[in-house]
C-alpha positions in Angstrom: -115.7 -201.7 25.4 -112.3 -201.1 25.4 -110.7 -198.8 22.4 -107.5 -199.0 20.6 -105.8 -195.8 20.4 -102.9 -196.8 18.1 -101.4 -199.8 17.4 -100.2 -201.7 20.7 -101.8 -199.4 22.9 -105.6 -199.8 24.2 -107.3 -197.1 26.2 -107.5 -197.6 30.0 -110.0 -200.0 31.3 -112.9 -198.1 31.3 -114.8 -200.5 34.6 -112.2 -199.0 36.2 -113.0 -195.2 37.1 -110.6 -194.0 39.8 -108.5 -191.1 38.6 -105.1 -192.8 40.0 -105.9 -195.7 37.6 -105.9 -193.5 34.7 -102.5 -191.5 36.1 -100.7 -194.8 36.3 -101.7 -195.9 33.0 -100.4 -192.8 31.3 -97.2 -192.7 33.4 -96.3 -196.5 32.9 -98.4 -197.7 29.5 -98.0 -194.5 27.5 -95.9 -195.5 24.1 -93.0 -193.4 23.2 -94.6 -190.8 21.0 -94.1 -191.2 17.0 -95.0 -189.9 13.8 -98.1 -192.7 13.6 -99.5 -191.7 16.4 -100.8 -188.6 14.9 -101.7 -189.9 11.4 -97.7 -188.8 9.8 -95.4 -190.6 7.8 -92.2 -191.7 9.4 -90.6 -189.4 7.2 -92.0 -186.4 10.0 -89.3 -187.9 12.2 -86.5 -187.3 10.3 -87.5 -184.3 8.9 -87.9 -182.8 12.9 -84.4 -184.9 13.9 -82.8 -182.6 10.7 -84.2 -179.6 11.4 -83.5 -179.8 15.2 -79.8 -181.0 14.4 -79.2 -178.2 12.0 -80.5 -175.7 14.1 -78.5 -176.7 17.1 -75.6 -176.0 14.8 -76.5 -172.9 13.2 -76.7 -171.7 17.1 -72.9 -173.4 18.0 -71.9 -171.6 14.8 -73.2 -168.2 15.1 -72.2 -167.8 18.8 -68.7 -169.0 18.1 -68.5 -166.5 15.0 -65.2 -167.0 13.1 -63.2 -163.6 14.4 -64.1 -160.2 13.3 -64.7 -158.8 9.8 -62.0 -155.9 10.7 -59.3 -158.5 10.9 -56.7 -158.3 8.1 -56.1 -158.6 4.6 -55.8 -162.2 4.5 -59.6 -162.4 6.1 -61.2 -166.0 4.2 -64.1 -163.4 4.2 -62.0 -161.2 1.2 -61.9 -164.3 -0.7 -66.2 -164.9 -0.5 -66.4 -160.8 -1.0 -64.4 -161.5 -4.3 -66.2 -164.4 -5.6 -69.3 -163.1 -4.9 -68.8 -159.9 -6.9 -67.3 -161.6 -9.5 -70.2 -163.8 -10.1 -72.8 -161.5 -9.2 -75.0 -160.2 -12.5 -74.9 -157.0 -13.6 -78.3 -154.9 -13.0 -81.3 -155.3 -15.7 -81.1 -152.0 -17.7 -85.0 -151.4 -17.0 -85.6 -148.2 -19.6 -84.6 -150.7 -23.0 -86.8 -153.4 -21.4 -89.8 -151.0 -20.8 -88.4 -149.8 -24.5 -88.5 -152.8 -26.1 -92.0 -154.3 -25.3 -94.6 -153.4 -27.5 -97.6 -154.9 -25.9 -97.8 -155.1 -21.5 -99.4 -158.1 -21.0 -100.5 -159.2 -18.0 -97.5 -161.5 -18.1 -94.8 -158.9 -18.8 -96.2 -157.0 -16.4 -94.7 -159.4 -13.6 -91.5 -159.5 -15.8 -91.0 -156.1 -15.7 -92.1 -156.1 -11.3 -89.2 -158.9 -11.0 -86.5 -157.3 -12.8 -87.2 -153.8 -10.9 -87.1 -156.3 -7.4 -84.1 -157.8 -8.4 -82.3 -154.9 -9.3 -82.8 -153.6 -5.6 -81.9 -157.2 -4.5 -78.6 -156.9 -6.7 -78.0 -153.5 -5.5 -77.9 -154.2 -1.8 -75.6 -156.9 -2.3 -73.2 -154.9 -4.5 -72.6 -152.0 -2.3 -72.8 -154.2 1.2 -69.8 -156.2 0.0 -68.6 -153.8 -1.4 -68.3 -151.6 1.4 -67.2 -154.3 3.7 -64.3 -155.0 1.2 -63.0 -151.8 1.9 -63.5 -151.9 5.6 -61.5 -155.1 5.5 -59.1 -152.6 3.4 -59.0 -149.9 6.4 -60.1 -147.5 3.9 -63.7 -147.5 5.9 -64.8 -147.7 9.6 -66.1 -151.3 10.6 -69.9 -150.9 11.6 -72.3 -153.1 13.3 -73.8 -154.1 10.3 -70.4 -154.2 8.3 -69.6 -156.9 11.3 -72.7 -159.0 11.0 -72.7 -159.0 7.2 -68.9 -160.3 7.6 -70.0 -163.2 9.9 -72.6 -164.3 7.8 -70.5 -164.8 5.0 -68.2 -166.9 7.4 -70.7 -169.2 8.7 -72.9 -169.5 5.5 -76.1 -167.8 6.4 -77.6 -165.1 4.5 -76.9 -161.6 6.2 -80.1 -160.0 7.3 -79.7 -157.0 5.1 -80.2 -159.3 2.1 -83.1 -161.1 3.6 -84.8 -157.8 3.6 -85.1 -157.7 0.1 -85.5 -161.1 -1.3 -88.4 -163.5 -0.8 -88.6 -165.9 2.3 -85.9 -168.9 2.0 -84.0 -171.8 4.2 -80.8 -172.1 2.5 -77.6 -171.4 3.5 -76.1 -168.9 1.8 -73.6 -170.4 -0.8 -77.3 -172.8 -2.0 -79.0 -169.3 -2.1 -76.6 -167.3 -4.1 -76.6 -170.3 -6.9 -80.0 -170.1 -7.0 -80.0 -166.2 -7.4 -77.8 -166.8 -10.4 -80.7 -169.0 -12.4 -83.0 -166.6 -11.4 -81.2 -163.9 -13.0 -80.7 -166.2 -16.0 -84.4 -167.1 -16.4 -85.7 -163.1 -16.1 -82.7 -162.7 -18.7 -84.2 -165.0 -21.2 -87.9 -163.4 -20.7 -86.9 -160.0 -21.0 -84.6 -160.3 -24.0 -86.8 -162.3 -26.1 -89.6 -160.5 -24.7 -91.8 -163.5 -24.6 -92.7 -165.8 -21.5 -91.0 -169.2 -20.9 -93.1 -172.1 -22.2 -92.4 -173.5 -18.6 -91.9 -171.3 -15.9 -89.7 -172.0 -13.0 -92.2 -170.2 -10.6 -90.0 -170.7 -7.6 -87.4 -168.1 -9.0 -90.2 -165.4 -8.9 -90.1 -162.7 -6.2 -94.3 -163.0 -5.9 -95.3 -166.6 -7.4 -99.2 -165.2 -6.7 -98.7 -162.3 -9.6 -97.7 -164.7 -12.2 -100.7 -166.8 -11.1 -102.9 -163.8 -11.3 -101.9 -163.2 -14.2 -103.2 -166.5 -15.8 -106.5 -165.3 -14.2 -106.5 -161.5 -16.3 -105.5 -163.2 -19.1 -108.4 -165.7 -19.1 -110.9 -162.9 -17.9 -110.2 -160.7 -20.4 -110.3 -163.5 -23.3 -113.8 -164.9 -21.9 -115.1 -161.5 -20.5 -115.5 -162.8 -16.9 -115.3 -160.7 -13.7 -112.3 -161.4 -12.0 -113.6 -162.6 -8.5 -115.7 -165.4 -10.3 -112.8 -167.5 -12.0 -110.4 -169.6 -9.8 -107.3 -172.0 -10.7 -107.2 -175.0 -11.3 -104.1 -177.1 -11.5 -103.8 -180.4 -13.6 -100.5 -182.1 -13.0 -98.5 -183.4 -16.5 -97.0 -186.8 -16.5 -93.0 -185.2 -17.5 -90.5 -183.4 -15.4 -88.6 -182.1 -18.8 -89.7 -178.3 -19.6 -88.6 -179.4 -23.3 -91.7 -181.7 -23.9 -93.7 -178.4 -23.9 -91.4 -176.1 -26.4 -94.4 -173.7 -27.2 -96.4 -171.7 -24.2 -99.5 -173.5 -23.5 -102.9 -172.4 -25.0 -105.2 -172.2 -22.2 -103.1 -171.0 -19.0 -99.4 -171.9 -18.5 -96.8 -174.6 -17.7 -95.3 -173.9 -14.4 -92.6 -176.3 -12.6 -90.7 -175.7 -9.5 -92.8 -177.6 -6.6 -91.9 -180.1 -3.9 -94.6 -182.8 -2.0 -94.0 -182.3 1.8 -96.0 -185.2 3.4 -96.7 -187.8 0.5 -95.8 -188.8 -2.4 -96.6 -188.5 -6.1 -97.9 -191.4 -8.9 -97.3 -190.7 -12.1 -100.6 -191.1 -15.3 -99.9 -193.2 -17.9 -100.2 -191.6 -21.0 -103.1 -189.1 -20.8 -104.2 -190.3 -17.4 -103.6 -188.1 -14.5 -101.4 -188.6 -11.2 -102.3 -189.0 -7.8 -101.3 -188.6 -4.4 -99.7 -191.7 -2.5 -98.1 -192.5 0.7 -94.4 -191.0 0.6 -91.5 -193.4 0.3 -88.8 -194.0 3.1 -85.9 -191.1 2.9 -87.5 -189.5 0.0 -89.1 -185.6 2.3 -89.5 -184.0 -0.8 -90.6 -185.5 -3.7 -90.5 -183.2 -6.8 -93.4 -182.6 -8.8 -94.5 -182.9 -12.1 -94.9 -180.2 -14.3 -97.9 -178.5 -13.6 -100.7 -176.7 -16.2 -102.7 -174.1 -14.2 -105.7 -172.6 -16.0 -108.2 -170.3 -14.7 -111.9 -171.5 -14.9 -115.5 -170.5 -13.4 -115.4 -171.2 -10.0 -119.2 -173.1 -10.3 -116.7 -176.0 -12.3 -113.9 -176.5 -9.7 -114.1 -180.2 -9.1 -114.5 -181.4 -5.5 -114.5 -185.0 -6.0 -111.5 -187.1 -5.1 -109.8 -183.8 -5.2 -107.3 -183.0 -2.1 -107.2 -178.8 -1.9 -103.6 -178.6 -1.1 -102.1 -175.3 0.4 -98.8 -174.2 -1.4 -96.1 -172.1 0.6 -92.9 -170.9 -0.7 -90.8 -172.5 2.0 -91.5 -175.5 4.8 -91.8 -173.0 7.3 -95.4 -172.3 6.1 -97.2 -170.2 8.1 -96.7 -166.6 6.0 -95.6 -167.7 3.1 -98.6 -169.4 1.8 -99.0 -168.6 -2.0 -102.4 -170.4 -3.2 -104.1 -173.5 -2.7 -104.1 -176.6 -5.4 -105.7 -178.8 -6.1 -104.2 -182.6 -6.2 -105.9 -185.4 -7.9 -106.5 -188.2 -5.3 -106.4 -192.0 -6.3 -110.3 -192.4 -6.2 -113.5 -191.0 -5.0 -113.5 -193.9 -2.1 -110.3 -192.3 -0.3 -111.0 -189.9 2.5 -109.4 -186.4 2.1 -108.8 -186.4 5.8 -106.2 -188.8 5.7 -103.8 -186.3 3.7 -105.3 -182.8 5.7 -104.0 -185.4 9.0 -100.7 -186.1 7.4 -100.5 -182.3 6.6 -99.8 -182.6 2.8 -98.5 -179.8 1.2 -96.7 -178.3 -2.0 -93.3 -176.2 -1.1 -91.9 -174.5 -3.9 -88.5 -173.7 -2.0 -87.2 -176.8 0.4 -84.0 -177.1 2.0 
């Protein structure tokens, strides 16, 4: 019986057995390799072709450098210096926050952890431009890392110094600092109203996991359940607009800020929830939903047509894996393996 191992290609004749038969198959029958061949959407392809284009140019770029930082006044890296700073927040003032909250919740804990994380965040940018505007000045000695700082600016990366203290990303720099500044602005809004956003843009956070933790203490303590026997569970809304939910949710919270990488996304109608679906043409990241994540007994997680999906804060995976969840398939009939193959997951920061 001869197989088929993908479409237009069978497996060698298998009444033939000599091992040169089998060589020659390989070396004159063996397709060109694609996505298909190993159960991924087409999309794969272009997502690798990107990736290995703009790498290949981040290299050309950073080993051609644009001149050094200790050039002269009219530097284009003064001008980024200066907009930068000009933009750039000022620091949250952390003793009238502390001040100012009557009650810690869970909740304002991780308010309180974020604004103390991007205070150090704000504070190494601030004095690293800073002090590179004044080497470009000649009031200061250019250093090594007064130099690398300088060429980052030029060719759009973030400068190592900064990726020290801020959470793992892919964007080039000028994508990264815009985002910084609606970070700022939502930890603004939830520290001077003292009271949680309805819907929380979770990718601005620092540590997505301690705002999802704290959905678990919060139920814990309101049900008197041990900690390590409640899980999350994660049922995805059929609106994208944070104003259809103006008050915070009862049960849990509303949380938005997450990308598909690997399929795609059906909407419910009315009450009826999404599913996953094959990804269209083009479309690498599909946005999701907003999503309402409560914390139940881990005896009434659902299995059934449920696809446990692994979240990471960037495409890169690997480390940056925040939680797993779980993603309504479109029946019970549909085998799971199909999106584990096609290596589904939610990425709350894309590039």
């Amino acid at each position: 019986m001869q197989l088929t191992l993908q479409p237009g290609f069978k497996s060698p004749d298998p009444a033939k057995f000599e091992r040169q038969h089998y060589v020659n198959y390989i070396e004159e029958k063996l397709p060109v390799e694609q996505p298909a061949m190993f159960g991924l959407h087409p999309n794969a392809e272009i997502g690798y072709l990107t990736t290995l284009g703009e790498t290949l140019f981040a290299i050309i770029m950073s080993v051609s450098g644009g001149g050094s930082a200790a050039g002269a006044g009219e530097s284009p890296v003064k001008g980024i210096i200066a907009n930068f700073l000009k933009d750039l927040p000022a620091n949250f003032n952390m003793i009238d926050i502390q001040m100012r909250i009557e009650e810690k919740t869970p909740y304002m804990i991780v308010a309180i952890q974020e604004c103390e994380k991007m205070n150090g965040l704000l504070n190494e940018i601030r004095f690293s431009l800073t002090e590179l505007d004044q080497g470009l000045d000649g009031a200061l000695n250019i250093t090594d890392a007064m130099e690398v700082l300088g060429t980052s600016l030029e060719i759009n990366v973030l400068p190592p110094k900064w990726v020290e203290v801020t959470n793992p990303t892919k964007k080039v720099l000028q994508d990264w600092f815009i985002e910084l500044l609606q970070r700022v602005t939502q930890l603004q809004e939830w520290t001077d109203n003292i009271e949680t956003p309805a819907v929380l843009w979770i990718s601005g956070l620092f540590n997505p996991m301690s705002y999802l933790t704290a959905i678990m203490q919060v139920t814990a303590r309101a049900e008197g359940l041990p900690l390590d026997d409640i899980c999350l569970k994660t049922d995805v809304k059929n609106t994208f607009a944070p104003e259809d939910y103006p008050a915070f949710a009862t049960a849990g919270a509303y949380i938005t800020g997450f990308f598909l990488e690997g399929a795609g996304w059906e909407m419910g109608r009315g009450d009826e929830q999404g599913y996953l679906v094959e990804m269209q043409l083009k479309e690498l990241h599909p946005i999701v939903p907003i999503i309402h994540v409560t914390a139940i007994k881990r005896e009434l997680k659902q299995t059934v047509a449920v696809y446990d999906c692994p979240v990471y804060t960037t495409t890169g995976r690997g480390p940056t894996y925040v939680f797993c969840a779980g993603l309504q398939m479109e029946s019970e009939e549909q085998d799971v393996r199909k999106w584990i193959l096609a290596g589904v997951a939610l990425v709350l920061a894309p590039e």
